[in-house]
C-alpha positions in Angstrom: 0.0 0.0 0.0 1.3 3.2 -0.7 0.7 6.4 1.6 0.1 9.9 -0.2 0.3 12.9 2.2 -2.0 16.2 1.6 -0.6 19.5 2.7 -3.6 21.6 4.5 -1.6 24.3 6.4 1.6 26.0 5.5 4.7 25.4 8.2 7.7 26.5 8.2 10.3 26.3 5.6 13.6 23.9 7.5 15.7 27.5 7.2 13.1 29.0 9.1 13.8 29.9 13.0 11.2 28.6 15.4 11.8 31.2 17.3 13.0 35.2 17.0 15.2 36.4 19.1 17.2 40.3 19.7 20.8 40.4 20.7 22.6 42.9 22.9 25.3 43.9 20.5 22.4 45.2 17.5 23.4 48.2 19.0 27.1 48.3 18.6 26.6 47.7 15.3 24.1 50.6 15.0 26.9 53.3 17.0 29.1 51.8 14.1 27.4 52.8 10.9 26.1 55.9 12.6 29.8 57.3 12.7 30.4 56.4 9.3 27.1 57.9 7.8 27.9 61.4 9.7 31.0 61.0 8.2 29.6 60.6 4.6 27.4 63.2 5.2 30.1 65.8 5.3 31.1 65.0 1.7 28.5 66.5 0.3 28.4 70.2 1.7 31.8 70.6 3.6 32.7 73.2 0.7 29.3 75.2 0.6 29.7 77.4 3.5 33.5 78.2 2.6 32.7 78.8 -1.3 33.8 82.1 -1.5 37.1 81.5 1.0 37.9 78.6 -2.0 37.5 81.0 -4.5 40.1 83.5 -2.4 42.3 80.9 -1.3 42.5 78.5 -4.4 42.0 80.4 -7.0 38.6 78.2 -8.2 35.7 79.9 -9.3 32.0 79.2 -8.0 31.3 77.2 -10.4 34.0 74.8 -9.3 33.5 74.8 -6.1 30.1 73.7 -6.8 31.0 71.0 -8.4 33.2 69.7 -5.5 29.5 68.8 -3.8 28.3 67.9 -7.5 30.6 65.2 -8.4 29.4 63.9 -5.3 26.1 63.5 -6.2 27.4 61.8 -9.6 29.3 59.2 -8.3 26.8 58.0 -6.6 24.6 57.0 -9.5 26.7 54.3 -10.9 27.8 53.5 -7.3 24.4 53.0 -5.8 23.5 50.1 -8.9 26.2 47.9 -7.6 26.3 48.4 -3.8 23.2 46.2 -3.2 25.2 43.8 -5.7 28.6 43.7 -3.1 26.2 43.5 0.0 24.9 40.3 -2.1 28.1 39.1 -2.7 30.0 39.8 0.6 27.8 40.7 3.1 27.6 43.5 5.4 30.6 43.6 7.0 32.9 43.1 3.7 31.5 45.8 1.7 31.3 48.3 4.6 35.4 47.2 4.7 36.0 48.1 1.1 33.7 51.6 2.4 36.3 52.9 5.0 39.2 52.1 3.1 37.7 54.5 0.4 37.6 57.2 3.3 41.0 57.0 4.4 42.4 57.4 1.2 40.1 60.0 -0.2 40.8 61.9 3.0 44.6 62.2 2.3 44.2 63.0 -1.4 42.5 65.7 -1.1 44.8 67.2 1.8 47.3 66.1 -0.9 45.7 69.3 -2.7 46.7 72.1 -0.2 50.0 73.4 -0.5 50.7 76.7 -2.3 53.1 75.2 -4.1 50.9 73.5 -5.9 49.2 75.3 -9.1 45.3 76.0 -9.2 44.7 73.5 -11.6 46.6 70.6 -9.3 44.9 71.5 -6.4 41.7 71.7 -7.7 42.8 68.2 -9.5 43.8 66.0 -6.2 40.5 67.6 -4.1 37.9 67.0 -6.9 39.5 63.3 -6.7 39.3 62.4 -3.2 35.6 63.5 -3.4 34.8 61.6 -6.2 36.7 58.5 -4.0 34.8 59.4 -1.1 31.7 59.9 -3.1 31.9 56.3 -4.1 31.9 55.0 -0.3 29.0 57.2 0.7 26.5 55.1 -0.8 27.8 52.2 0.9 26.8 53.5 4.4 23.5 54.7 3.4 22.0 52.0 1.4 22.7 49.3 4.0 20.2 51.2 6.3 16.9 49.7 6.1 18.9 46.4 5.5 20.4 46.4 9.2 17.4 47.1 10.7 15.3 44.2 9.0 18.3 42.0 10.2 18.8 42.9 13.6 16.0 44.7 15.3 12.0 43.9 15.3 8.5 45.2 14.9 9.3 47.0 18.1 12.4 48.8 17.2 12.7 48.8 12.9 11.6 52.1 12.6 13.7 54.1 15.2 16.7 51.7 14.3 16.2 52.9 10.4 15.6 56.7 11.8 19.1 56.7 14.0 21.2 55.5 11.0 18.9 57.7 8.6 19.4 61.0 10.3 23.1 60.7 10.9 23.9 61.5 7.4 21.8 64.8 7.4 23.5 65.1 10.9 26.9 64.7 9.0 25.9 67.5 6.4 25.2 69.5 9.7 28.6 69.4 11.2 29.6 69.8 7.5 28.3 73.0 7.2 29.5 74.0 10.7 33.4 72.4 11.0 34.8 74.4 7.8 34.1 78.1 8.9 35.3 77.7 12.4 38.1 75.9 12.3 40.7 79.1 10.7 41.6 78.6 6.9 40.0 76.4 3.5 43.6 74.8 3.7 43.0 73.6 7.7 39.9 72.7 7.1 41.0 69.9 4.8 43.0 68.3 7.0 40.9 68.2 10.0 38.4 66.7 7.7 40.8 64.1 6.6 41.7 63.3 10.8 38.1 63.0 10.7 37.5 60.5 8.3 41.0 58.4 9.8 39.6 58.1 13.2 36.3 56.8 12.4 36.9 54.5 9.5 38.4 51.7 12.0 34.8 51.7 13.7 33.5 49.3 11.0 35.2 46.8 12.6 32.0 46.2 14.7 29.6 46.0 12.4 28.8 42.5 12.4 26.5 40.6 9.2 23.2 38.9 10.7 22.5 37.4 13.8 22.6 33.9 14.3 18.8 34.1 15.1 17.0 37.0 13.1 14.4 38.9 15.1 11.1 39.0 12.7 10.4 36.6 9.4 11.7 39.2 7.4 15.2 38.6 9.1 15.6 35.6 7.7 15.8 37.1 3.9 19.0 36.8 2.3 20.6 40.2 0.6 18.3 41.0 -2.6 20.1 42.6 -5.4 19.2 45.5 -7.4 18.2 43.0 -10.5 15.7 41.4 -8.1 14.1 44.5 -7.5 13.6 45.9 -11.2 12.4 42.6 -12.4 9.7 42.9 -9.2 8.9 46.3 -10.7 8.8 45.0 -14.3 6.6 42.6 -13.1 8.6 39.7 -13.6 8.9 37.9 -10.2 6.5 35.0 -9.4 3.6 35.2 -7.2 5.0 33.2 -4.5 8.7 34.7 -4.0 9.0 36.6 -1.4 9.8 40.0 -3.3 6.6 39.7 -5.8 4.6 43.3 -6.1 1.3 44.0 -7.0 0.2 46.5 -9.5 -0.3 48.8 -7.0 2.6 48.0 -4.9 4.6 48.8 -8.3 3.0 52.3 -9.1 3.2 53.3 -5.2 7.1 52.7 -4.9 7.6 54.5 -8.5 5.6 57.4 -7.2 7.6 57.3 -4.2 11.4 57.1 -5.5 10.4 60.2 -7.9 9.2 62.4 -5.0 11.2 61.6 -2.7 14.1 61.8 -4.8 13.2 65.5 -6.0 12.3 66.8 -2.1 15.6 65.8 -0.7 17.3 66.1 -3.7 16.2 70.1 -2.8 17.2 70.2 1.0 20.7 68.6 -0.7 20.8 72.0 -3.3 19.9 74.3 -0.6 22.9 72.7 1.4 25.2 72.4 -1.1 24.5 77.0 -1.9 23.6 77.6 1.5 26.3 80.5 1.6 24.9 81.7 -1.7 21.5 81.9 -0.9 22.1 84.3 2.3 25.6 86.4 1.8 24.1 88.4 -1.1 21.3 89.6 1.8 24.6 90.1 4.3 25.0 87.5 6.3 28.2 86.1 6.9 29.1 82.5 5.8 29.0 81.2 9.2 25.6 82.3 9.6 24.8 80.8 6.4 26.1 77.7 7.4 24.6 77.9 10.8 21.2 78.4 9.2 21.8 74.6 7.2 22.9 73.6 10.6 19.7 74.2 12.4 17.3 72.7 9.8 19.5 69.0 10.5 20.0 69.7 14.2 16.3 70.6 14.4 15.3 67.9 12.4 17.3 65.5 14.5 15.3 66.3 17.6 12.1 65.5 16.0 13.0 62.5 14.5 14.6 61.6 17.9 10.8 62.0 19.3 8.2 60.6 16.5 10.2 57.5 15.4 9.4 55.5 18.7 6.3 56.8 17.9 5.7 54.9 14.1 7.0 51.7 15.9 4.4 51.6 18.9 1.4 53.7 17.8 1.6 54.9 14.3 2.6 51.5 13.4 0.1 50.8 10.6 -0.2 54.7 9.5 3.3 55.4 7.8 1.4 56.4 4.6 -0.8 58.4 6.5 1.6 60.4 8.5 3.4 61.2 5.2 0.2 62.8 3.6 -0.6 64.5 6.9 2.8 65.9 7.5 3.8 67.3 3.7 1.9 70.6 3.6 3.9 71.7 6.5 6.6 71.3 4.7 5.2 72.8 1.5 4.4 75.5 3.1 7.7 76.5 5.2 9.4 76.3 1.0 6.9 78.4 -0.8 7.5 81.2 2.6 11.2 81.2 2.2 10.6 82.5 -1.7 9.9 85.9 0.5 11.6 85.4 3.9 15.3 85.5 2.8 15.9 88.8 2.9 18.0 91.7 4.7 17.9 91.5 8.8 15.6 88.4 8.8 17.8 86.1 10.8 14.7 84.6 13.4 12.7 83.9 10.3 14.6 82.5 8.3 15.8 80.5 11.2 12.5 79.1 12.5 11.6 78.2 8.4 14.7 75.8 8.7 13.5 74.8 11.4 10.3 73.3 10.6 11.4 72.4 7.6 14.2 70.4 9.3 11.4 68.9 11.9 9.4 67.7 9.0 11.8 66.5 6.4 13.6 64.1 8.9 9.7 62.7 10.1 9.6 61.7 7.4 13.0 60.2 6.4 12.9 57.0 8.0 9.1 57.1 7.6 9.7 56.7 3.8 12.5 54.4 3.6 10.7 52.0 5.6 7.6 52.5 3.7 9.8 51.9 0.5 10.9 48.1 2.4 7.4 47.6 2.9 6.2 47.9 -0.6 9.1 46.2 -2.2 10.5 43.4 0.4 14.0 44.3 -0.9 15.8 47.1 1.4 19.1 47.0 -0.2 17.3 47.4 -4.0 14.9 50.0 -2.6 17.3 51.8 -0.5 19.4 52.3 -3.4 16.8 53.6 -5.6 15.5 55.8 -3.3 19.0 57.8 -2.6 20.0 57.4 -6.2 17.0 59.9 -6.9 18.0 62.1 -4.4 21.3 62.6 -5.6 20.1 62.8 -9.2 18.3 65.4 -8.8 20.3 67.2 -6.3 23.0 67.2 -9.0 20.0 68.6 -11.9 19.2 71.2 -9.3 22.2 72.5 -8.4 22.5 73.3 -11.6 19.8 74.6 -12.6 19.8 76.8 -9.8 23.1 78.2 -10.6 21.7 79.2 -13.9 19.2 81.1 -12.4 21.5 83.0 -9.6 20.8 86.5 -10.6 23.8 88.7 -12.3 25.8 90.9 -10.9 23.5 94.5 -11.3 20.7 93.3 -9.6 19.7 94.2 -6.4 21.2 92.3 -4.2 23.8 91.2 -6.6 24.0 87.6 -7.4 20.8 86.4 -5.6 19.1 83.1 -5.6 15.7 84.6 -5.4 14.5 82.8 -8.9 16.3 79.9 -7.5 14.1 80.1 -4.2 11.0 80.1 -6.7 11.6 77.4 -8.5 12.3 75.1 -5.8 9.0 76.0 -4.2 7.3 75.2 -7.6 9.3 71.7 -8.0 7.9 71.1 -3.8 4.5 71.8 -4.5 4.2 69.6 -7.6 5.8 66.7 -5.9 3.3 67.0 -2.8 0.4 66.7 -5.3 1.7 63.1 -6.1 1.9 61.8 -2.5 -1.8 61.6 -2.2 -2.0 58.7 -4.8 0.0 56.5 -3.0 -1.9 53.8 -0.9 1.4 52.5 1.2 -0.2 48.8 2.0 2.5 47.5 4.2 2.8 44.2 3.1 5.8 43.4 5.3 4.9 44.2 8.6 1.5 41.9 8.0 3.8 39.4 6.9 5.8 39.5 10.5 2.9 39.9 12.5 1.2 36.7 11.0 4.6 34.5 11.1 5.0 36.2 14.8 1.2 35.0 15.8 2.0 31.7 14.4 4.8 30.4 16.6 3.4 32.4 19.7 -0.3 30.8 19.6 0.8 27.4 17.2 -1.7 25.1 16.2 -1.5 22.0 17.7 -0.5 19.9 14.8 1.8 22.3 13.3 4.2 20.5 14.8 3.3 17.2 12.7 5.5 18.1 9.7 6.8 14.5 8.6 5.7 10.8 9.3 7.1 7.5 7.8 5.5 4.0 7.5 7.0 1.1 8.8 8.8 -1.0 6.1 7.0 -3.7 4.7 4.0 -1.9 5.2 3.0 -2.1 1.9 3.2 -5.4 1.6 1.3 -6.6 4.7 -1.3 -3.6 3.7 -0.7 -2.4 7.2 0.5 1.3 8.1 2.3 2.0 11.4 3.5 5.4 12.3 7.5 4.8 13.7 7.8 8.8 14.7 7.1 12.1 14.4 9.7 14.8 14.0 8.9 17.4 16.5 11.2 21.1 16.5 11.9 20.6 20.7 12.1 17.0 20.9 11.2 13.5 19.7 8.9 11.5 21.2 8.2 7.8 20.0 4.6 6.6 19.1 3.8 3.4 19.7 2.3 1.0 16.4 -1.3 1.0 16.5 -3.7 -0.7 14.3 -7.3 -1.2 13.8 -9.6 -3.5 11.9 -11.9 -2.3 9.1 -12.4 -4.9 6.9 -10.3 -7.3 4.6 -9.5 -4.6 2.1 -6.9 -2.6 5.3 -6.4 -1.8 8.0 -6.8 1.8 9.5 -4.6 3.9 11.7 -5.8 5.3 14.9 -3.5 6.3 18.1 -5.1 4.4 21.4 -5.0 7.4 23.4 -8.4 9.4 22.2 -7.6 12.3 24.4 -4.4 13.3 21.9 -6.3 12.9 18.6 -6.9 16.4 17.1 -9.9 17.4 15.1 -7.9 20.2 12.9 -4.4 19.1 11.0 -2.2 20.1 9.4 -1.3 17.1 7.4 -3.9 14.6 6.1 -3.2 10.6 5.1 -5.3 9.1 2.5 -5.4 5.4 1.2 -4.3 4.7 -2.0 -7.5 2.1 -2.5 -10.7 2.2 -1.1 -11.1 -0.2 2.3 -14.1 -2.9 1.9 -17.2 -1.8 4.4 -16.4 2.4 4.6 -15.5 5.0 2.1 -12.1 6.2 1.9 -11.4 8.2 4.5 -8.8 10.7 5.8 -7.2 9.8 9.4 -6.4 12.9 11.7 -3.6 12.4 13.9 -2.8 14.6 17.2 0.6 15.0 19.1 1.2 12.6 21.9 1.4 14.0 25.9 
C-alpha cells in the first residue's frame, strides 16, 4: 500500500527559526554605521559654507567649487547600482570594509591638494579626486540602512533603528556646514576633515553581518540585489517569492522614488548653496552655514521623538503620517521664496527649522515604507537615494543658472532659485496623495510572529514514515514524528476495518486532534467504509 500525504496548512520552511530572538550587540553595530554615515554626510556640503574662502584661497571659481559637492552626487549614481550587488556578494561587514578604506584614502588625497606650491589646476585636481573617492563609499553606508534594521532589530524597534542610522547623514551634512568656517583657513579645514575621516573609518570593525537568530520573518531574507528589485517592478517575479509586487505595490514605490528623490534632492541644493543663498542679503558665511545647521539639528530632535512613535502607535499609518505631515513642509518652501531677505535672521531661522522637523519625520518614515512595498531594502534603499542625488545634482545646476547677475539688487541672488524650488515642492506633494502604502511586510511579521506564539497544535506534525514492509502486509504503522523541541516515539497502533486494510488510529483518544495540518489518504478504497482521511494529534 502506498501512503500519499496532503498539505492543508503552510509550516515552516527547514531554514526558518522557530523562534526570534534580539541580541545585545544590535546596537554596537548601529553606533558603528552611525559614525560612518555622519562621516559621509560631510562630503557633500563641507565646501558650501566656505565657497567664496575657496575662491580667495585657491584660485577656483563658484562654479568649481560647486561641483566639488556635485561630483558627489554623480558618483553616486553608478555607485548605488552595484552596492546592493557587493552586499549580495560579501555581506555587510565586507562591503562596509571596502567603504572605510575608500575614506582613508580619499581623505589624504585631497589634503594632498593644499600646498601653495601647488598650481590652481593641481589643487583643484587632487581635491575633486578624493571627493569623487569618497563619493563612491557614501553610498555604501546609506543604502545598507533599512537592511540592518530588518536583520537585527523587530516590529518593536525597525523604525527608530532605520531613523538613527537615517538622520546621521543629514546630521553629518550638519557638522559639514558648521566644521569648515570655524576651524581658521580652507587649507586647515582639509585636513581636519581628513583626521576626521581616519579616526572613524576603524569603527567598522564592529559591524557584524546577521544574527545567528534573526528577530522577525523578514530577518531571515538573504541580501536582494538590485536586479531582483527591477524585475519585481517589471513585473517579472512570481507570485510566490518573497519579493513579488502588485500593481499597486509597483505604481506606489515608482511614485515614491520620484518624490522623494526631488524633495531631498532640494534640502541637498539648498545645502550644497547655503552661503549663496544668504551672503548676497549680508549674512556672513558662518551664519549661512549655521542656518543649514539648524534645519539638521532641528530635524534630528524631531525625528529623535516621533520615530518611537511609528514603531508603537503609528505602526500601521506610515502612509498616512506622510500625507498628513507634507503641507507643512510645502508651506515653510513656498514662505522662504519671501523670507530671505536683509535683517531676517529669526525667520529664516525658524523656516529651517520646521522644515528640518518635517523633512527628517519623514526620512525614516519613507525608507521603511519603500521596504514595505518592495520586500527588498538594499534594491529600494538604493533607488530611493539614487533619486535624491540625481536630482540634487540637476538642481544645483539649474539653480546656478538662475542666480541673478551681478547688477541686480542684491547682486547675485538666488531669489528665482528660491522660486523654483517652491514650484518643483509643490508639484511633488500633489503626487503623495496617490500613494496607498499597504504595508505588506509588517503583515507578513505579525502573521509568522502570531503563528509560533499561539501554534496550532498539529503544526508540529511536519513528517511521518511507515514502517517498512508496510505495503506489503497492507498495514501502516507510524514509527515517529519529527517534532522542533524534541522527539517522542509513538507506539504501532492498528485497527480492523475490513479485509480490504487496516486503519490507523493512536489508542490514546484524548491526543487525537480534530484540525491538521497534514492529512493521510489510502491509496485504495477499504471494503465496508468510504475512503477516509485519518487525523492524527501530538502525543502527551
Amino acid at each position: 500500500m502506498k501512503l500519499a500525504v496532503a498539505e492543508t496548512g503552510r509550516s515552516p520552511s527547514p531554514e526558518e527559526p522557530t523562534t526570534y530572538r534580539l541580541y545585545k550587540r544590535r546596537w554596537i553595530g548601529l553606533v558603528a554605521l552611525v559614525l560612518l554615515n555622519i562621516a559621509a554626510g560631510m562630503v557633500l556640503v563641507w565646501f558650501g559654507p566656505i565657497a567664496n574662502d575657496m575662491v580667495t584661497d585657491f584660485g577656483f571659481t563658484l562654479s568649481q567649487v560647486n561641483w566639488l559637492g556635485n561630483v558627489v552626487n554623480v558618483v553616486y549614481l553608478p555607485a548605488s547600482v552595484v552596492v546592493p550587488y557587493l552586499y549580495a556578494r560579501l555581506g555587510t561587514r565586507g562591503t562596509c570594509y571596502i567603504g572605510a578604506i575608500l575614506f582613508v584614502v580619499s581623505a589624504w588625497i585631497r589634503y594632498a591638494g593644499t600646498p601653495t606650491s601647488l598650481s590652481v589646476g593641481g589643487s583643484y585636481a587632487l581635491i575633486l579626486i578624493g571627493q569623487l573617492i569618497s563619493g563612491s563609499a557614501v553610498p555604501i553606508f546609506q543604502i545598507v540602512i533599512p537592511s540592518y534594521s530588518q536583520k537585527w532589530f523587530d516590529l518593536k524597534g525597525r523604525t527608530t533603528a532605520t531613523m538613527i542610522m537615517g538622520v546621521a547623514n543629514p546630521v553629518g551634512n550638519a557638522l559639514g556646514q558648521l566644521i569648515p568656517p570655524l576651524v581658521g583657513s580652507t587649507r586647515q579645514s582639509l585636513l581636519v576633515m581628513a583626521i576626521i575621516f581616519t579616526v572613524i573609518s576603524p569603527v567598522v570593525f564592529f559591524i557584524g553581518n546577521a544574527p545567528p537568530t534573526p528577530p522577525t520573518y523578514a530577518g531571515t531574507q538573504e541580501h536582494q540585489s538590485m536586479a531582483s528589485l527591477l524585475q519585481a517592478m517589471a513585473g517579472r517575479t512570481s507570485r510566490d517569492e518573497y519579493t513579488y509586487m502588485t500593481m499597486r505595490q509597483r505604481i506606489d514605490f515608482a511614485i515614491m522614488t520620484v518624490v522623494f528623490g526631488v524633495i531631498v534632492g532640494v534640502i541637498n541644493a539648498f545645502t550644497i548653496l547655503s552661503g549663496q543663498y544668504f551672503e548676497p542679503y549680508g549674512y556672513s558665511d558662518t551664519v549661512a552655514g549655521l542656518m543649514g545647521a539648524v534645519l539638521l539639528l532641528v530635524g534630528l530632535i524631531a525625528a529623535a521623538i516621533t520615530s518611537p512613535l511609528y514603531d508603537r502607535v503609528l505602526t500601521h499609518h506610515l502612509g498616512l503620517s506622510v500625507k498628513v505631515l507634507c503641507p507643512i513642509l510645502l508651506a515653510c518652501w513656498l514662505a522662504l521664496i519671501w523670507e530671505i531677505k536683509p535683517n531676517n535672521e529669526i525667520s529664516c531661522f525658524v523656516l529651517m527649522g520646521i522644515i528640518g522637523a518635517i523633512g527628517l519625520t519623514l526620512l525614516p518614515a519613507v525608507l521603511e515604507l519603500a521596504v514595505e512595498l518592495t520586500r527588498n531594502p538594499d534594491g529600494s534603499s538604493a533607488l530611493l537615494w539614487a533619486s535624491t542625488n540625481l536630482f540634487g545634482l540637476i538642481f544645483v545646476i539649474v539653480e546656478n543658472a538662475l542666480r541673478a547677475g551681478p547688477d541686480a539688487n542684491p547682486p547675485l541672488n538666488m531669489r528665482r532659485a528660491a522660486i523654483f524650488q517652491g514650484v518643483l515642492v509643490a508639484v511633488m506633494i500633489l503626487f503623495v496623495y496617490l500613494v496607498e502604502g499597504k504595508q505588506t511586510r509588517r503583515a507578513r511579521d505579525e502573521e509568522r510572529r502570531e503563528e509560533l506564539e499561539h501554534p496550532s497544535p498539529l503544526s508540529e506534525l511536519p513528517t511521518a514514515r511507515a514502517s517498512p514492509g508496510a505495503e506489503k502486509s497492507g498495514e501502516v504503522q507510524v514509527r515517529e514524528v519529527r517534532d522542533r523541541s524534541e522527539e517522542r516515539p509513538l507506539e504501532p497502533v492498528e485497527e480492523d476495518v475490513g479485509e480490504g486494510g487496516k486503519h490507523l488510529r493512536h489508542h490514546d483518544h484524548r491526543s487525537t486532534v480534530r484540525r491538521p495540518r497534514a492529512v493521510y489518504y489510502y491509496d485504495r478504497e477499504p471494503q465496508g467504509r468510504p475512503d477516509e482521511a485519518v487525523e492524527l494529534g501530538t502525543v502527551s
